[in-house]
N, C-alpha and C positions, 0 to 999 in steps of 0.2 A: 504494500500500500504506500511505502514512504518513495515510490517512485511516481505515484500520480501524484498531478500539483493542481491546484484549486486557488485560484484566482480571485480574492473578494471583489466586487465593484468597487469600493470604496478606492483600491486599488492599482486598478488599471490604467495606463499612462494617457494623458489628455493635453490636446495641444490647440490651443485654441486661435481662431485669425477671424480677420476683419470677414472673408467670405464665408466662415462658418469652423469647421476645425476637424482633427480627430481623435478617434479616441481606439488604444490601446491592448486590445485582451490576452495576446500572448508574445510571446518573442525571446530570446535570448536575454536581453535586458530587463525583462518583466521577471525571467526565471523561472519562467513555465514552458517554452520549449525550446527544444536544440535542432530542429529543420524546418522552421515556417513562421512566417509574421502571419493574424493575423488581428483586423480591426475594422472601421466603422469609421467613413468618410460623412459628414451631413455639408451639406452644400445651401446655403443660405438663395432665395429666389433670385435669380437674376445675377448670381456670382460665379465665380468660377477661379479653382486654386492656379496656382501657377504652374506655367507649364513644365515637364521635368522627365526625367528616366531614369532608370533603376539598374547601373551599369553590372551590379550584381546576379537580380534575380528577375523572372517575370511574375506577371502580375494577375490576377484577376478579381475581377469586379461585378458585384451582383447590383443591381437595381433594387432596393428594396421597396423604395416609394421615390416619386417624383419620377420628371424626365428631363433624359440630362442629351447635351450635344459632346461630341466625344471628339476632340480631333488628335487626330495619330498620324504621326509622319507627315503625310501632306495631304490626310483624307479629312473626311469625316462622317461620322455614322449617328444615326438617333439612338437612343436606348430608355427604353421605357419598364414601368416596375415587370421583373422578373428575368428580364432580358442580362444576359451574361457577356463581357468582354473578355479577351485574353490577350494583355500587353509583353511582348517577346520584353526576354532582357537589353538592355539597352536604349528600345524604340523614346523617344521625344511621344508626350502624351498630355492634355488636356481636359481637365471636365468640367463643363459649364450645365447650371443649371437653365435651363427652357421652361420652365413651367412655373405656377402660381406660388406654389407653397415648397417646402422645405423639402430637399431631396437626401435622400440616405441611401449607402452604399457599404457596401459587404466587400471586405478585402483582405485579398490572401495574398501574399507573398511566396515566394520558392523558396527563401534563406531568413533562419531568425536573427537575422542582421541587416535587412534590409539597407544596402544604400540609395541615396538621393540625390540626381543633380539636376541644378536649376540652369535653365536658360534665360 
């Protein structure tokens, strides 16, 4: 049992920005896992985080509510609640809210260390 780890809410690491923030539930840092970030993107209406890539791991992204505009590389795709992306390690990525109310995202990482770099 002292290999399962249990995460309080209270807990979990939270980062908060002008376009909304995220929050935290596992990772290397947190001390609950050794091969996966993941967490909980919320997207504030009409915002959108900065654009960035993950030169370490790739990425995925659930819609949980709201809909978001997605630009990747040099596209861009809709995604609406339940709809899943899959950002390769490295790609340059984007996510902007499109819709009225607050959008929320589900996010896993490949690596509990995820790294970040901004453009």
């Amino acid at each position: 049992m002292e290999r399962i780890k249990v995460l309080p809410a209270a807990k979990r690491g939270k980062m908060e920005a002008e376009w909304g923030g995220l929050t935290w539930n596992a990772s290397e840092a947190l001390g609950n896992a050794k091969g996966l970030t993941v967490g909980q993107c919320l997207l504030l209406p009409g915002q959108q985080n900065p654009r960035h890539s993950h030169p370490n791991c790739e990425e995925v992204l659930v819609v949980m509510e709201g809909t978001i505009s997605h630009t990747i590389e040099d596209g861009e795709v809709m995604l609406r609640k339940g709809d899943t992306i899959t950002v390769p390690e490295g790609i340059p990525h984007q996510a902007t809210n499109v819709g009225e109310g607050n959008a929320l995202l589900f996010i896993a990482f490949s690596s509990a260390n995820r790294e970040t770099q901004g453009e």
